[in-house]
C-alpha positions in Angstrom: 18.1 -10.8 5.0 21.7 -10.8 4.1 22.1 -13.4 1.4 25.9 -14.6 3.2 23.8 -15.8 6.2 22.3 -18.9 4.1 24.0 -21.4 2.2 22.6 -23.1 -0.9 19.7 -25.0 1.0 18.8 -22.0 2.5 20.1 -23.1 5.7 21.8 -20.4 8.2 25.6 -20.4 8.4 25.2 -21.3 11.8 23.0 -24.3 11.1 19.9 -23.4 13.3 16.3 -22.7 11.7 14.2 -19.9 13.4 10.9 -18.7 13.5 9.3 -16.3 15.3 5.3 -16.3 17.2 3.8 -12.8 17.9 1.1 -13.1 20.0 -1.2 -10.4 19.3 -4.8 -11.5 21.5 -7.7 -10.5 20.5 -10.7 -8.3 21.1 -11.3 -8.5 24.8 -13.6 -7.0 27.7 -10.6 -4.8 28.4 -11.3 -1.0 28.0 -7.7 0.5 29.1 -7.5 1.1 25.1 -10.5 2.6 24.2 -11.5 4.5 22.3 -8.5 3.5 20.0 -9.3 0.1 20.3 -12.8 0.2 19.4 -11.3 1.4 15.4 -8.8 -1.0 15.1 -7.1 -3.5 16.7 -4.1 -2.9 19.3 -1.3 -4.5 17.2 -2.2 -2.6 14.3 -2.2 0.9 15.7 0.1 2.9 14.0 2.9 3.6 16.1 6.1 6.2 14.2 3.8 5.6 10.8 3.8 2.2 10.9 1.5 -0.4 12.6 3.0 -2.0 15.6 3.7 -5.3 14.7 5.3 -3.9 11.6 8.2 -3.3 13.5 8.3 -6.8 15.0 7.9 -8.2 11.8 10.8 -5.9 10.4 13.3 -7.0 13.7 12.4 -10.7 13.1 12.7 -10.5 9.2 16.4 -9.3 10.0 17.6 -12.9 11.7 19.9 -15.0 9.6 17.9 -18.3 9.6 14.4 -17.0 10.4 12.4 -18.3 7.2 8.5 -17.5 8.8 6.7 -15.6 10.8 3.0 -16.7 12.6 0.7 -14.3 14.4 -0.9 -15.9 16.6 -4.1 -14.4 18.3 -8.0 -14.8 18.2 -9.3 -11.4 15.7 -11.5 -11.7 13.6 -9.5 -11.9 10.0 -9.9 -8.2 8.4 -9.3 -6.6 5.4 -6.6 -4.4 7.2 -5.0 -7.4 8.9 -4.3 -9.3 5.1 -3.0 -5.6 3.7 -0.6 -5.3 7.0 0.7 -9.1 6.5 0.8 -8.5 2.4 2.6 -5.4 2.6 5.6 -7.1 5.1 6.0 -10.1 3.3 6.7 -7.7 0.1 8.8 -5.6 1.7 10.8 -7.7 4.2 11.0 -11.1 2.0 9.4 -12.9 5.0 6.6 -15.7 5.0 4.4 -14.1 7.7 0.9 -16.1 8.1 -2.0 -15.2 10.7 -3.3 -18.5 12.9 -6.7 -17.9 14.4 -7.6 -19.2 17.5 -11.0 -20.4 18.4 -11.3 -18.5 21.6 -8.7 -16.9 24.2 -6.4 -20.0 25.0 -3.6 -17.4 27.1 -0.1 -16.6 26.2 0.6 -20.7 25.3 -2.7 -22.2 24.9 -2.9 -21.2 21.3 0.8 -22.2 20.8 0.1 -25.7 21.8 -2.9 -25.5 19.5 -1.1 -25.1 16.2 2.0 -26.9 17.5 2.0 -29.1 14.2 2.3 -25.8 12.1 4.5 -24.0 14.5 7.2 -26.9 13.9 6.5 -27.6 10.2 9.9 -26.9 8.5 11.7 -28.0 12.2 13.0 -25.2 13.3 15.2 -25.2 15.6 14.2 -21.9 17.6 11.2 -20.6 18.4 11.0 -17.0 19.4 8.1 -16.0 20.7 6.6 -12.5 21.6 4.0 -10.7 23.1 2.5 -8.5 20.6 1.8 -5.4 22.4 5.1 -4.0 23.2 7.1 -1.3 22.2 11.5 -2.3 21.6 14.7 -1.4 20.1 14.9 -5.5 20.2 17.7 -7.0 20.8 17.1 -10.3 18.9 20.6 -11.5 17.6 22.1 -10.5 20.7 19.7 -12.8 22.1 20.6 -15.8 20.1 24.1 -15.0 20.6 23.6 -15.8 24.6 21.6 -19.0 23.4 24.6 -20.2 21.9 26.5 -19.5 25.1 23.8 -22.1 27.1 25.7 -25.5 25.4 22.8 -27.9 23.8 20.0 -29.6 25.2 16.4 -27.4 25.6 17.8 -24.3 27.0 15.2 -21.7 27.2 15.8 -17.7 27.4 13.6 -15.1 28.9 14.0 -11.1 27.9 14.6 -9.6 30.7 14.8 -5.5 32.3 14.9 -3.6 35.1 11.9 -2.1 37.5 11.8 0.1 40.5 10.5 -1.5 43.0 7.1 -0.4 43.7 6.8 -1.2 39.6 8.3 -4.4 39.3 5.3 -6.0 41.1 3.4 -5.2 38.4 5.1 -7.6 36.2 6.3 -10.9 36.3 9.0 -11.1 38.5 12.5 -13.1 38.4 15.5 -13.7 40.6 18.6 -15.4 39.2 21.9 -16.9 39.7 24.1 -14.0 38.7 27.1 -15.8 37.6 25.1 -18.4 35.3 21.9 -16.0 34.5 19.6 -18.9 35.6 16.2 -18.6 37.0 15.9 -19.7 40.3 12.2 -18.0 40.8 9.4 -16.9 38.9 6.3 -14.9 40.6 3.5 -13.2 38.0 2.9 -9.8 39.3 3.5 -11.1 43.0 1.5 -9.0 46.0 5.3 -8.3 47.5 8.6 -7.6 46.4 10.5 -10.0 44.9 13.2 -8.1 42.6 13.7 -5.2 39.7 14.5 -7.8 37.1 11.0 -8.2 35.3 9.8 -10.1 32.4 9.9 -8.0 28.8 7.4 -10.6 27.2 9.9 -11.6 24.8 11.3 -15.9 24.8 13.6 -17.9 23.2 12.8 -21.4 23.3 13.7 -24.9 21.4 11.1 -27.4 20.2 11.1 -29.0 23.7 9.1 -26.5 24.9 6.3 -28.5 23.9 6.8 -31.0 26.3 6.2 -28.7 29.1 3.2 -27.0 27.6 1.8 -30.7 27.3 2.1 -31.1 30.8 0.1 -28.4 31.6 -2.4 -29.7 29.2 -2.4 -32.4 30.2 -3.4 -31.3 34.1 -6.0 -28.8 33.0 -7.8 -32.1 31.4 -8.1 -33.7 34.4 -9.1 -30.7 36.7 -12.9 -30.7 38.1 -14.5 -27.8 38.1 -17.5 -26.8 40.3 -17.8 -23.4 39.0 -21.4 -22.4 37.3 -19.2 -21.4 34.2 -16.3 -23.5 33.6 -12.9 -22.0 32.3 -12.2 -23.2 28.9 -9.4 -26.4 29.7 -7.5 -25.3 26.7 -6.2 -21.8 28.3 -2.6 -22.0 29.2 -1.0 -19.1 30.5 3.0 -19.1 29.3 3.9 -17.0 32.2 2.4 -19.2 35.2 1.8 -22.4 33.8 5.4 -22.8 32.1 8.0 -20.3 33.4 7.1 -20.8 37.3 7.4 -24.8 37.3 10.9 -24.0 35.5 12.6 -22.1 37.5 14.9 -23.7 39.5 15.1 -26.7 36.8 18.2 -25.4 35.2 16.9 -25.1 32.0 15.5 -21.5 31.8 17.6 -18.6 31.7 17.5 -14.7 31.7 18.9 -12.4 29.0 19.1 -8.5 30.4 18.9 -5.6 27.7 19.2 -2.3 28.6 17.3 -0.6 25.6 14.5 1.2 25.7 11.2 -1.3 25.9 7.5 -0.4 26.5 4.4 -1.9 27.0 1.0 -0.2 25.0 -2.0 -1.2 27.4 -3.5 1.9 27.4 -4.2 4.6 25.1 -1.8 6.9 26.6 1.2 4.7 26.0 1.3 5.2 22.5 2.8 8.9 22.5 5.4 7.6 24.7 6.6 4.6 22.1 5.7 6.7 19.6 8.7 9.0 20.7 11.2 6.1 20.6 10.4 4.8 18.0 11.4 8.3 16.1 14.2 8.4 18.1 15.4 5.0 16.7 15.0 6.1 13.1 17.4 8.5 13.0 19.6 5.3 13.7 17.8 2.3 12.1 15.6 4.5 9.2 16.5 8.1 8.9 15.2 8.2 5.9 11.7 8.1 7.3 12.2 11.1 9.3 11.2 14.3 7.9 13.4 17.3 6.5 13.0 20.7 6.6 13.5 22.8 3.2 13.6 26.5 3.7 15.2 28.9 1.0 19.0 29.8 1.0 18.8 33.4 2.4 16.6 32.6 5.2 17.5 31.0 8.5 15.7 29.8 11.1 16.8 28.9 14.6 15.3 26.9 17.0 16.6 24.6 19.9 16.7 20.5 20.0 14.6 18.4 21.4 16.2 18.2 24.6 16.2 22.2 24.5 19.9 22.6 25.4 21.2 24.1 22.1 20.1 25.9 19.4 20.4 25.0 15.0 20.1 26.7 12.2 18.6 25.1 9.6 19.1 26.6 5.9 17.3 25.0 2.7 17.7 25.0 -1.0 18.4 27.8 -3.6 15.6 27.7 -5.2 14.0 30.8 -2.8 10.9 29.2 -1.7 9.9 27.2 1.3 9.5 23.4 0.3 7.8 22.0 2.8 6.7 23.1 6.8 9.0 23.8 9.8 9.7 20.5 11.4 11.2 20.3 14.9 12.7 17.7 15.8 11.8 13.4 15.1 9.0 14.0 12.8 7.0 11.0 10.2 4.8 12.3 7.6 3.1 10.1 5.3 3.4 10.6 1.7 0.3 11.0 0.7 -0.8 13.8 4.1 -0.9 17.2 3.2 0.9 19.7 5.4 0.8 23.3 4.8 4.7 25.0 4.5 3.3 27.6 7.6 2.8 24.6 9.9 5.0 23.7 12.3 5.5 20.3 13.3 7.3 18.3 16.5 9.2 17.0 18.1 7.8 13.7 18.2 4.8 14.0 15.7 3.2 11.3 13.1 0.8 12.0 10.7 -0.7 9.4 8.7 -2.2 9.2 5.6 -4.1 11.1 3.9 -4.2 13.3 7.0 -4.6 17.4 6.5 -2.5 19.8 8.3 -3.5 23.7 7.6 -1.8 26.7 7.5 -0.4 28.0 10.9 -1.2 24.6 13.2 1.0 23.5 16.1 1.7 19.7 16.8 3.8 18.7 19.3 3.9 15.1 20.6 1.0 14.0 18.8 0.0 10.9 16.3 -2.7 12.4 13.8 -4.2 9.6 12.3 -5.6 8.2 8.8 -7.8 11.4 7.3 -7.9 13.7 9.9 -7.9 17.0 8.6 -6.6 20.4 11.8 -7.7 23.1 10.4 -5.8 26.8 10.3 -4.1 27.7 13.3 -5.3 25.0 15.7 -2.7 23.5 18.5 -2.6 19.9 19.3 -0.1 19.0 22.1 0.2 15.5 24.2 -2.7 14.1 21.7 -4.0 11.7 19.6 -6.5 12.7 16.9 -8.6 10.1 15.4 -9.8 8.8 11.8 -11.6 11.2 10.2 -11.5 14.1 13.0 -11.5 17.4 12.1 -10.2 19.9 14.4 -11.7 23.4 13.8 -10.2 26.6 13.3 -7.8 27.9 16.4 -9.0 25.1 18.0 -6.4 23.9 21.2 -6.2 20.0 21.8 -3.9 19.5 24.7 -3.3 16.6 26.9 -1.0 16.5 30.6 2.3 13.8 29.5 2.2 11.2 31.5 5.7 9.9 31.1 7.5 7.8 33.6 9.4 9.4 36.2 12.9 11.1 34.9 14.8 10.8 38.0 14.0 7.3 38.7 16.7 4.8 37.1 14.8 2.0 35.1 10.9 3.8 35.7 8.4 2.4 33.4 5.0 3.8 32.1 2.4 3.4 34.8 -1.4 2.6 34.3 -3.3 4.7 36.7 -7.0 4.9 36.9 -9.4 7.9 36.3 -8.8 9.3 39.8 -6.6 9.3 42.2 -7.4 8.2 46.4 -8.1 12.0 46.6 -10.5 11.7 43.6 -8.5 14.2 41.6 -8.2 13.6 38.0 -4.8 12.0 37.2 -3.1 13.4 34.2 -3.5 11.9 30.9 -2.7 12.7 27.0 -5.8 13.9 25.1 -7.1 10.9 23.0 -9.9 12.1 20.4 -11.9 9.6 18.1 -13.9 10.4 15.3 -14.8 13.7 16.8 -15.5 17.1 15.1 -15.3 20.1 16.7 -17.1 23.1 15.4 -15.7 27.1 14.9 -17.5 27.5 18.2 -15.9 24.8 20.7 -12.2 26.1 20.8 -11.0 23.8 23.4 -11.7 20.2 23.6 -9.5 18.0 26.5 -9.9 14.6 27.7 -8.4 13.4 31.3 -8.7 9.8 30.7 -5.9 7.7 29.3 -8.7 5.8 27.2 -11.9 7.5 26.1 -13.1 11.5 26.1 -15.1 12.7 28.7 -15.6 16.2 27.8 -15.7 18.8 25.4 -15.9 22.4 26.0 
């Protein structure tokens, strides 16, 4: 963080102490992100190199006045988990702790739960932010339309725009357009209620507390006459809190037009992982990978949106550095790419991953030590830990990317088949798989697991 945004106490030039609450669940009956899920956990899948909540971590760090960051969900601690939270603290100069909760408590149930450690330090501003999103975040914009609100608990809601057949899918706000209020709240309501949905991301004051307690308070003295009772403790932030508000005057919407994504299913994550190249060559093009090829050569091929064509031209030194990379491209240091490979657009590959000589990748993420051998073509994939893809070998999914010609479309989770029980079209996701000299096409229609190789 800037050091002109604190004065000698460490306080913010603009007096108002902020932390941030990422709430990243747990390990659930859900299977919309299998296999992927079954390796590691959803907030730490690797999305443009880096793990997902690395780049919340990084937007947070970024805040003048934010001094620590909790992650808030009910895994299991790992050895992984510590590394992740190590490695940001290093790098982003960020206190950045993990709470564990005893068992799902919902979206504020586990916020009321550490509330004493959530306002040790009293902060002023709590953002708070579901874990499993994808953002060019807006965050001090945000905070600048807090200020706007005047004192008192003001609390903001991130909000975006849906079609209309989407937007029930999500929770679902109308507003005062002049004052940005909310006047109604429905969670993923069975009929229309607007475009303007919920992007999972608040900004609240201490008070918030008081609320939450209410609902507590209610679940406490709730009878139950099921066989298995629901846990009292769950409180869902979206229903529990945000409905009973609207219409209080003391909850308000901030719109962003940026791009933001949700990752529930596997297929989602070659969709962020596209953006969040794209925003590197803004935020960290240094990330991005280059192309060296010798002086006297030249090699032309078109842009990513395939309306123009480059020439790129590399050093003097008359020998090819380093593959042919198309395109947003990551490469991890320590992977091994072959200079005949050609890479992207939109292509990670993470560490200690093996690309051979003469291998295609387009829209894929190749994960931690997988190894494509010569020639193969991934396209629309994700390979797994450890895969290896065999010789000539052709991985290729269908993209299921949200509908180009539809203002403010979003991602949508279908199921394995359609009402005409067709297959619906799905990137190929492959874990820990190897495929032998023999099997020289391997495809999987389902956004979360692999049901066949050929």
């Amino acid at each position: 963080m800037p050091a002109s945004a604190y004065n000698g106490d460490g306080m913010a030039e603009n007096g108002r102490r902020t932390k941030a609450i990422i709430l990243i669940g747990g390990p659930g009956k859900g299977t919309r992100f299998r296999p992927l899920s079954l390796e590691l956990p959803k907030p730490l899948f690797p999305v443009g190199g880096f793990p997902v909540i690395y780049h919340h971590i990084e937007a947070f760090s970024k805040i003048p006045g934010l001094f620590e960051i909790l992650l808030l969900g009910f895994y299991q601690p790992s050895e992984y988990l510590t590394q992740v939270i190590a490695s940001a603290q290093r790098e982003f100069k960020v206190t950045v702790r993990y709470l564990q909760e005893f068992t799902a408590l919902g979206t504020a149930g586990g916020i009321y739960q550490f509330r004493d450690q959530l306002l040790s330090g009293s902060p002023d501003l709590l953002f708070v932010m579901n874990g499993d999103i994808c953002c060019d975040l807006p965050l001090e914009e945000m905070l600048e339309f807090h200020k706007t609100l005047g004192s008192g608990d003001r609390f903001v809601i991130m909000v975006t725009e849906a079609t209309r057949e989407q937007s029930m899918k999500f929770g679902c706000i109308v507003e005062n357009p002049e004052t940005h209020e909310v006047l109604h709240y429905a969670e993923k309501p069975a009929t229309f209620v607007s475009t303007t949905i919920n992007c999972g991301i608040y900004l609240f004051t201490p008070g918030i507390f008081k609320f939450i307690r209410i609902a507590f308070l209610e679940h406490q003295n709730q009878v139950s006459y099921e066989l298995r009772p629901q846990c009292k403790e769950i409180i869902h932030l979206e229903r529990e809190i945000c409905q009973p508000l609207a219409g209080t005057g003391t909850l308000f919407v901030y719109h962003t037009t940026r791009f933001w994504s949700q990752i529930k299913f596997a297929g989602a994550v070659i969709y962020a992982n596209r953006h969040v190249l794209s925003l590197y060559e803004r935020t960290h093009p240094h990330r991005l990978a280059r192309m060296s090829l010798p002086s006297s050569t030249g090699l032309q091929f078109l842009t990513t949106d395939n309306s123009q064509s480059i020439t790129m031209n590399g050093d003097s030194s008359g020998e090819t550095r380093g593959p042919i990379i198309i395109g947003h491209v990551f490469i991890h240091p320590t992977a091994q790419v072959d200079k005949t490979a050609v890479l992207g657009p939109n292509v990670s590959v993470g560490e200690r991953a093996v690309i051979r000589g003469g291998v295609r990748l387009r829209d894929c993420i190749v994960l931690r030590d997988a190894e494509i051998r010569e020639h193969a073509c991934c396209l629309n994939a994700v390979i797994g830990w450890n895969t290896i893809i065999g010789k000539w070998a052709r991985v290729e999914g269908t993209p299921n990317d949200p509908n180009p010609n539809k203002p403010f479309t979003k991602l949508d989770v279908l199921p394995v088949f359609n009402a005409k029980g067709q297959l619906n079209p799905s990137i190929t996701v492959i874990e820990r798989l190897t495929s032998s000299r023999d099997k020289s096409m391997l495809k999987c229609q389902h956004p979360g697991s692999c049901l066949a190789v050929w």
